[in-house]
C-alpha positions as CSV (number, residue, x, y, z in Angstrom):
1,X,0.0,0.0,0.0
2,X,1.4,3.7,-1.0
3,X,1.9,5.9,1.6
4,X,1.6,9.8,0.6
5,X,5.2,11.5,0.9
6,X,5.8,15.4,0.1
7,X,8.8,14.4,-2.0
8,X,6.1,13.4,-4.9
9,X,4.0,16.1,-4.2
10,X,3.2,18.4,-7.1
11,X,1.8,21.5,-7.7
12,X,-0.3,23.7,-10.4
13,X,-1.3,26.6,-11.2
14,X,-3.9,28.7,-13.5
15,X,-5.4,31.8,-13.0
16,X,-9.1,31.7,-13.6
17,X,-11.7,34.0,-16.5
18,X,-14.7,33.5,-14.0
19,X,-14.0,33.9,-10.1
20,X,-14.6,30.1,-8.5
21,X,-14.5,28.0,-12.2
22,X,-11.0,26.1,-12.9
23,X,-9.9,26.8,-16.1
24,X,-9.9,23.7,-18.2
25,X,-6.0,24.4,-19.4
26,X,-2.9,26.2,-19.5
27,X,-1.3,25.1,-15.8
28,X,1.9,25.3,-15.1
29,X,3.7,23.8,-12.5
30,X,5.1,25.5,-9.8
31,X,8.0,25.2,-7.6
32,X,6.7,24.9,-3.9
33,X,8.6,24.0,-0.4
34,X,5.4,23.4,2.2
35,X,1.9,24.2,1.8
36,X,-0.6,24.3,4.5
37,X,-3.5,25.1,1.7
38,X,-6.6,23.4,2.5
39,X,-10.6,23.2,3.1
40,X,-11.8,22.3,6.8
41,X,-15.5,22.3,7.9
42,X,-15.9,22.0,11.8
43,X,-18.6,20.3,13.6
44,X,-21.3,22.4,15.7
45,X,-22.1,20.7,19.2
46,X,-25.8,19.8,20.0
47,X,-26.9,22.5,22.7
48,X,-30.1,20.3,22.7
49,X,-31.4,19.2,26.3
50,X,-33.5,16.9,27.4
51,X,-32.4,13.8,25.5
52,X,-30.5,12.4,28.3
53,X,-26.5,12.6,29.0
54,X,-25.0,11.7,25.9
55,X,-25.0,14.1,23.3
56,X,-27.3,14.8,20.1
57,X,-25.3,14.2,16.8
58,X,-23.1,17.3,15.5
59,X,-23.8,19.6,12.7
60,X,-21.1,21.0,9.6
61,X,-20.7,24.1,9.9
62,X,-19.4,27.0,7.1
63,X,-16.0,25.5,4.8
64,X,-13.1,27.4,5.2
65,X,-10.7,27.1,2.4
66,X,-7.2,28.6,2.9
67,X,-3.9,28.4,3.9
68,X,-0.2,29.3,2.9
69,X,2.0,28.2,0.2
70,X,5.9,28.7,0.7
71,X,7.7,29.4,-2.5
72,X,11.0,30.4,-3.5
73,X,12.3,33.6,-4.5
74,X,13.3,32.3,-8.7
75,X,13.3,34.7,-11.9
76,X,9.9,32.9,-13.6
77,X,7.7,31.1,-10.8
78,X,7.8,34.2,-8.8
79,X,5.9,36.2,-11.3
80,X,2.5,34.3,-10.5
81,X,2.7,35.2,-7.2
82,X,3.7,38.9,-7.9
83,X,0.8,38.7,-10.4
84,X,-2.0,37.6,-8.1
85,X,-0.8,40.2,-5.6
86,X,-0.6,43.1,-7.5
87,X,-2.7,42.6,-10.9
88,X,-1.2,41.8,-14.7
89,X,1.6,43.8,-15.2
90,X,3.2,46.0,-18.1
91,X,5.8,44.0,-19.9
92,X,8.2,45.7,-21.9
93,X,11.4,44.3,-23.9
94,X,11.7,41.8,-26.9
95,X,13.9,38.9,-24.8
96,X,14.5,39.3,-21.7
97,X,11.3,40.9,-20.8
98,X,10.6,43.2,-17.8
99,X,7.6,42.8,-16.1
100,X,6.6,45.7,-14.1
101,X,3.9,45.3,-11.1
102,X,1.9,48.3,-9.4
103,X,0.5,48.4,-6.4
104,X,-3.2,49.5,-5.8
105,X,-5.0,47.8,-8.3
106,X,-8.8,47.7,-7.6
107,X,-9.6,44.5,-8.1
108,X,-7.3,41.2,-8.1
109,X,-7.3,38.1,-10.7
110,X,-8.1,34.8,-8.8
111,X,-6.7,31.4,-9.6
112,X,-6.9,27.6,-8.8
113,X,-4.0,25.4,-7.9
114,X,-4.1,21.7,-7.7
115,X,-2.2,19.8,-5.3
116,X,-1.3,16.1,-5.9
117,X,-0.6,13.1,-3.9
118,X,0.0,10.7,-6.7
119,X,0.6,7.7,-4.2
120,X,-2.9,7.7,-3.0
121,X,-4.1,9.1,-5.2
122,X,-5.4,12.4,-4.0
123,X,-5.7,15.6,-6.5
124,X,-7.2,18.4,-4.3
125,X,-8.1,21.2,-7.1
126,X,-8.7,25.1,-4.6
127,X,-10.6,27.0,-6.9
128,X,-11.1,31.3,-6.3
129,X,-7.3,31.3,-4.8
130,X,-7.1,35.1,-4.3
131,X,-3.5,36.2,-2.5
132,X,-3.9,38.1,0.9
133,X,-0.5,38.3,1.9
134,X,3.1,37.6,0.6
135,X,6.3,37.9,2.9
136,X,10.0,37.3,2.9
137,X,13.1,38.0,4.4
138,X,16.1,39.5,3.8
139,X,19.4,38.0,5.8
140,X,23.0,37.0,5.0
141,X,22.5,33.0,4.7
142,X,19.9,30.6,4.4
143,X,17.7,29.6,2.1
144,X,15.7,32.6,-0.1
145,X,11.8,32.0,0.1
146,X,8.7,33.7,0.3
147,X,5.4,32.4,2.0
148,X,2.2,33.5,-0.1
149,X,-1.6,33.6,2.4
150,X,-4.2,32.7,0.1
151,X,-8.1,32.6,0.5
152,X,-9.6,30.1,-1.4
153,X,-13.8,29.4,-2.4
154,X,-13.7,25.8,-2.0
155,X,-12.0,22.2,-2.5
156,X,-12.4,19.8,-4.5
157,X,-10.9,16.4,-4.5
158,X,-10.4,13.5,-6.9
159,X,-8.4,10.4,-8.1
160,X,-7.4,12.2,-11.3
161,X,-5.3,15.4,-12.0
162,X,-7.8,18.0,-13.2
163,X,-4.5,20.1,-14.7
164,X,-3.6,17.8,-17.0
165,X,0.5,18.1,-18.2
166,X,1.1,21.4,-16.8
167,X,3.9,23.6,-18.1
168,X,7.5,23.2,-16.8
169,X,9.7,26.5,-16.1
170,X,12.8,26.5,-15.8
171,X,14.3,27.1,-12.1
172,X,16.5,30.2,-11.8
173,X,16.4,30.6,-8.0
174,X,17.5,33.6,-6.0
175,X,19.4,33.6,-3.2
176,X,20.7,35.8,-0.1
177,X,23.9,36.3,-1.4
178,X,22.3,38.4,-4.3
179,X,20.7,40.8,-2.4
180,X,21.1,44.8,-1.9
181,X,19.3,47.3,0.0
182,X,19.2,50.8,-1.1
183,X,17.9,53.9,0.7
184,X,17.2,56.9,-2.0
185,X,19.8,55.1,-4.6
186,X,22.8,54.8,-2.4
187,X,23.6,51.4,-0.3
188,X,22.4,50.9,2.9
189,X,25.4,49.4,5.0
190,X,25.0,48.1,8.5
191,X,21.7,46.1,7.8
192,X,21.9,42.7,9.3
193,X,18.0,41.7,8.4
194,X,14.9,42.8,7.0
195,X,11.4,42.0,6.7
196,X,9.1,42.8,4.1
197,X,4.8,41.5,4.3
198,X,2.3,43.3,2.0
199,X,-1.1,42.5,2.2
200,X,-4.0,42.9,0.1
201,X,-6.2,42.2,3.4
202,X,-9.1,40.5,1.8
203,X,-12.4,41.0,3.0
204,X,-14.4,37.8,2.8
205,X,-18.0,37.6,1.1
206,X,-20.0,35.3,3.3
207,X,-23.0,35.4,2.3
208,X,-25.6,32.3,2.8
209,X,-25.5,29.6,0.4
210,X,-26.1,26.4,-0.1
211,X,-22.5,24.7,-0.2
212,X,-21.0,26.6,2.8
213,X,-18.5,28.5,0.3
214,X,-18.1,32.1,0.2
215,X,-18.7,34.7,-2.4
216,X,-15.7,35.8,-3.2
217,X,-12.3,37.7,-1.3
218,X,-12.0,41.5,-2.2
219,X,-9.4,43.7,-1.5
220,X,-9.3,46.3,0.8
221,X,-6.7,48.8,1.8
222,X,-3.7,47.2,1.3
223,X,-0.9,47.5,4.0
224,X,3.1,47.5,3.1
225,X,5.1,46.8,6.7
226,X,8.2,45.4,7.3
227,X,11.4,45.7,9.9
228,X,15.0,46.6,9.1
229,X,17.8,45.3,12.2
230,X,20.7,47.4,11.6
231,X,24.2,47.2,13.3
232,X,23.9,50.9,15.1
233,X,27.5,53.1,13.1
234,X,25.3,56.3,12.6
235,X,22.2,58.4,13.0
236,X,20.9,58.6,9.7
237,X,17.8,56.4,10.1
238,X,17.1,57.5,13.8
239,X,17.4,61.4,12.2
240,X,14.7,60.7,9.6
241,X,12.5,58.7,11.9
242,X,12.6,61.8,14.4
243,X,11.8,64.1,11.0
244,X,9.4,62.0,9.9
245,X,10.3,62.8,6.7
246,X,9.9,59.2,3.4
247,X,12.6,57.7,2.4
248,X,12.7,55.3,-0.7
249,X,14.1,51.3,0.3
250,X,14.9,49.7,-2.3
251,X,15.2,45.3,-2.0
252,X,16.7,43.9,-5.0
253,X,18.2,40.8,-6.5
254,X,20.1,39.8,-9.4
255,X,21.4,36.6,-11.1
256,X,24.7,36.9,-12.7
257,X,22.8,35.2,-16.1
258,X,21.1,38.8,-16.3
259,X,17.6,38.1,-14.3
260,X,16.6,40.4,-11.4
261,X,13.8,40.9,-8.9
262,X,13.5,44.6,-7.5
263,X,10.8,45.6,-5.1
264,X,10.9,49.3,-4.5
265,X,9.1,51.0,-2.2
266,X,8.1,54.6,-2.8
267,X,7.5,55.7,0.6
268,X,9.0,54.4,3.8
269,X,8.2,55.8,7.3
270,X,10.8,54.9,10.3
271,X,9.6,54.9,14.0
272,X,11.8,56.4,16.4
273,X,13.4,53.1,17.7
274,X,14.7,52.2,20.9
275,X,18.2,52.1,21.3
276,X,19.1,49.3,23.9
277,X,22.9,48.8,25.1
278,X,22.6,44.9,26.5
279,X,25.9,43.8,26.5
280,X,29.7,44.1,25.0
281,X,28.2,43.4,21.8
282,X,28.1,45.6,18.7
283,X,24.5,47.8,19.5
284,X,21.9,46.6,16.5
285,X,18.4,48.8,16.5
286,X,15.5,48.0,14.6
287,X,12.8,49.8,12.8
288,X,9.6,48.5,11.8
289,X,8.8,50.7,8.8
290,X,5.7,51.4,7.3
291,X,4.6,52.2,3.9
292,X,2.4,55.1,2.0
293,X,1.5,56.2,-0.9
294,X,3.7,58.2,-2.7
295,X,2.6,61.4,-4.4
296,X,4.8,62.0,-6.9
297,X,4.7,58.3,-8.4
298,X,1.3,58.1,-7.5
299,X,1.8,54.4,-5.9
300,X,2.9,52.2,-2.8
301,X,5.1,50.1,-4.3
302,X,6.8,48.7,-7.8
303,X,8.1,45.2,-8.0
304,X,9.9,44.8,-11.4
305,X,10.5,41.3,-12.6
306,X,13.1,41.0,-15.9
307,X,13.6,37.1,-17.3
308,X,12.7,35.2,-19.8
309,X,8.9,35.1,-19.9
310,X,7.5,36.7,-22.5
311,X,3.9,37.2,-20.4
312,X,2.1,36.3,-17.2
């Protein structure tokens, strides 16, 4: 008898024409580490008396269909993730393409992903996957991923992939070591981590139907937050923190084959940090930035993609 082992696991993806309806084609498969995306429907206790000691059977309550997917940071997969959190982007170029991604699009494109079990066989397909949140980190080692928040409509599960043969991209992952931070162009020394989330903080549309599922996720305002540690050499950050005056932070990575990833953020705001002496040790402080809307480039934020995708 097969036992199910997340070494065979696979993964696909499609965005979707009509919110909730798998498309019947054009998957691709996507490069995952862990993925806690799934449908649960709890069981209501019997608040019934009078039937003796022993409990009246349960009833289902709503299905909740969500969960996280943990991805890495790689110069093709990443674009469907940028995609669902942001909107289709402008692509530019004639090979390698750049791929350009604005925050504060009104609405967001939904998609399904199928998970598969082949051993069992178990094909779960999550249909209406809209992203709430995507997060990563910035450090000097490890391993380089990001860990997408989805909110799904519903699950549904058979012995057969519903995908089909998905695509195959090719796997050009980032890593640590190709990082920079930038503050207003110019390198931002002394920075020993950082922490970026943005989040479309989805507002769920339960209404009251039939099959328990809701009516769709839409976006709300969308929040930009993150946290920089830095090893404390000089008052620059502390100074604008106490003006608080925006500065520009600008993430970025780049393969030496030519593809980057650059997320730039328009318009940073520092809090005034404490400063804490708790040892010999070098003095580290850290600020847990937030994000506005800039008024000259009329956005939050601008991830730009360049590889060799000719569209998302």
């Amino acid at each position: 008898m097969a036992r199910a082992q997340g070494a065979r696991a696979q993964m696909a993806l499609a965005f979707e024409t009509t919110y909730g309806t798998p498309p019947a084609g054009g998957f691709t498969k996507m490069p995952f580490a862990s993925t806690t995306l799934g449908a649960e429907q709890p069981l209501l206790n019997s608040e019934l008396l009078g039937y003796g000691r022993d409990p009246l059977a349960p009833i289902k309550d709503a299905v909740t269909a969500d969960g996280d997917v943990v991805v890495p940071l790689d110069a093709e997969a990443f674009g469907f993730w940028l995609k669902a959190a942001f909107g289709s982007p402008t692509t530019t170029g004639t090979g390698p393409w750049t791929h350009e991604f604005q925050s504060g699009a009104w609405t967001l494109p939904s998609l399904s992903i199928e998970t598969g079990m082949p051993e069992v066989p178990r094909y779960a397909m999550y249909s209406g996957c809209v992203l709430d949140q995507i997060t990563w980190q910035m450090q000097r080692s490890g391993l380089l991923t990001a860990t997408a928040r989805l909110v799904a409509q519903g699950e549904t599960v058979g012995t057969t992939a519903s995908a089909g043969t998905p695509a195959a991209l090719e796997l050009k992952r980032f890593g640590h070591f190709n990082g920079s931070i930038t503050r207003n162009g110019s390198a931002l020394g002394n920075v020993v981590s950082a922490d970026i989330t943005y989040a479309n903080n989805l507002d769920r549309i339960e209404t009251i139907r039939s099959d328990g599922r809701i009516d769709g996720a839409d976006p709300s305002i969308a929040a930009l937050t993150g946290s920089i540690e830095v090893r404390f050499a000089d008052s620059t950050l502390v100074t604008q923190a106490i003006n608080g005056d925006p500065c520009e932070l600008e993430f970025a990575y780049v393969l030496p084959s030519g593809e980057s990833f650059t997320f730039t953020v328009h318009a940073v705001y520092l809090p005034r940090p404490r400063i804490e002496i708790s040892g010999p040790q070098g003095v580290q402080a850290t600020f847990d930035w937030q994000a506005a809307r800039d008024s000259v480039v009329g956005r939050m934020c601008t991830a730009t993609l360049v590889n060799d995708v000719e569209t998302y």
